[in-house]
TIGUPA-68896 format. One record per residue: x, y, z of N, C-alpha, C in turn; residue in three letters. Coordinates in steps of 0.02 Angstrom, whole numbers, padded with zeros to 5 digits, always signed. Example, Ala and Ser with C-alpha at 12.3 -4.5 7.8 and 13.67 -1.06 7.14 Angstrom:
<pts>
+00660-00284+00390+00615-00225+00390+00660-00165+00390Ala +00642-00112+00354+00684-00053+00357+00645+00002+00394Ser 
</pts>
This chain:
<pts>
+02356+09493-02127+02418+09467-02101+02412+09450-02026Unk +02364+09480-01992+02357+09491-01922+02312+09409-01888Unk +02262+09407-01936+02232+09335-01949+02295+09272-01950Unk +02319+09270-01996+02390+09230-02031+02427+09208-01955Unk +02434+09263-01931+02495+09272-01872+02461+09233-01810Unk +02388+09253-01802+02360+09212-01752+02352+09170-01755Unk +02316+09140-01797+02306+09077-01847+02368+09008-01817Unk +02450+09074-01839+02504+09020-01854+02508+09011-01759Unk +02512+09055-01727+02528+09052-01629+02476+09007-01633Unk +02410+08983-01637+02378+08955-01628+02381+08874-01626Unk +02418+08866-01673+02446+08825-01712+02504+08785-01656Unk +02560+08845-01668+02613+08830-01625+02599+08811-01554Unk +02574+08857-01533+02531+08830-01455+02505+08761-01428Unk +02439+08738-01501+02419+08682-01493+02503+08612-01522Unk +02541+08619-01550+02598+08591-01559+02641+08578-01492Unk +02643+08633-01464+02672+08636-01404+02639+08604-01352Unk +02603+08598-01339+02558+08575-01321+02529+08492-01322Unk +02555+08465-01377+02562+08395-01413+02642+08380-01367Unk +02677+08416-01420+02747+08407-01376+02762+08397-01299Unk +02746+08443-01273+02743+08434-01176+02704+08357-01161Unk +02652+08364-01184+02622+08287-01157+02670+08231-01197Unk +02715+08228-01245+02751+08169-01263+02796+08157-01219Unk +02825+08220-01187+02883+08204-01132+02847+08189-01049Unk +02780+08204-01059+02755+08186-00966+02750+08124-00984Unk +02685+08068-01043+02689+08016-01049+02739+07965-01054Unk +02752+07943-01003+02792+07853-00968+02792+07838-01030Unk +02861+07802-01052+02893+07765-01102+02918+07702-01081Unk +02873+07653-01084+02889+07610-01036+02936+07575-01045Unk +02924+07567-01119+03001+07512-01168+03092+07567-01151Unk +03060+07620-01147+03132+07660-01140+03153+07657-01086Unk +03111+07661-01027+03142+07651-00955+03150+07591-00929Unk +03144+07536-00972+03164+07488-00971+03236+07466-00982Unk +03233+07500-01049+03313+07501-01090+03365+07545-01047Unk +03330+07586-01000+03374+07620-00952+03389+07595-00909Unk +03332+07538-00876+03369+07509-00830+03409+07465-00830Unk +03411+07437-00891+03449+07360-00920+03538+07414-00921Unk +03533+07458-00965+03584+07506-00968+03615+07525-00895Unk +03576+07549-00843+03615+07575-00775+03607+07635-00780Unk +03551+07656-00813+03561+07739-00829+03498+07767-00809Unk +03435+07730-00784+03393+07754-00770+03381+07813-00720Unk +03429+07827-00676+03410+07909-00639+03423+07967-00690Unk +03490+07934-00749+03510+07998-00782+03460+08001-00832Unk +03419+07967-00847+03379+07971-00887+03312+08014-00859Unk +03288+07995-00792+03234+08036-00757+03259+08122-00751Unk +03350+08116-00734+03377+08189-00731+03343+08211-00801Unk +03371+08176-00841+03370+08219-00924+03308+08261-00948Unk +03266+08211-00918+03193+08222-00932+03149+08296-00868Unk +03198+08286-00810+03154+08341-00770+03196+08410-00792Unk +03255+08406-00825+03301+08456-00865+03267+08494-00924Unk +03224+08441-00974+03190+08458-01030+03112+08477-00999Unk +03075+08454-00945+03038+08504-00936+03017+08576-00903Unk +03089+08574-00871+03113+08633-00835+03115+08692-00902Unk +03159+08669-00954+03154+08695-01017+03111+08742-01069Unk +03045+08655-01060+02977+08662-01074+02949+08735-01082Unk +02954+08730-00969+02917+08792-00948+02938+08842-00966Unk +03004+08860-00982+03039+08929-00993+03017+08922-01059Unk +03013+08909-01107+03000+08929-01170+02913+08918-01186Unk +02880+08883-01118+02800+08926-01142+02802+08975-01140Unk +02830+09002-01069+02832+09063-01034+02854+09134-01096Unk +02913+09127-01117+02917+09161-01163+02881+09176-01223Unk +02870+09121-01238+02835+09119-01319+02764+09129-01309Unk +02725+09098-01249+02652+09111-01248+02644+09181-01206Unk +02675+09209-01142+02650+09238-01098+02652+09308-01112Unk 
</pts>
């Protein structure tokens, strides 16, 4: 079971891990659509909000 469990954090980790780099990588078509919209700072807010986030839940879950 002890295998299983590492196995699955291992898992989750490398996921997490996938995840964080989708939100650092530039979306270029989207910040586009933000700027056409007028929304592009709230959109940079949103995004330094979700990796503020990020960090608190590596922190927990990995540390």
């Amino acid at each position: 079971m002890s295998e299983y469990y590492d196995l699955k954090q291992q898992k989750r980790k490398d996921a997490f891990g996938l995840f964080y780099e989708s939100v650092l990588k530039p979306d270029h078509e989207l910040r586009k659509c933000a700027h056409n919209q007028e929304c592009y700072n709230e959109l940079i807010e949103w995004r330094q909000d979700i990796l503020q986030y990020l960090q608190k839940r590596r922190q927990q879950e990995f540390n």
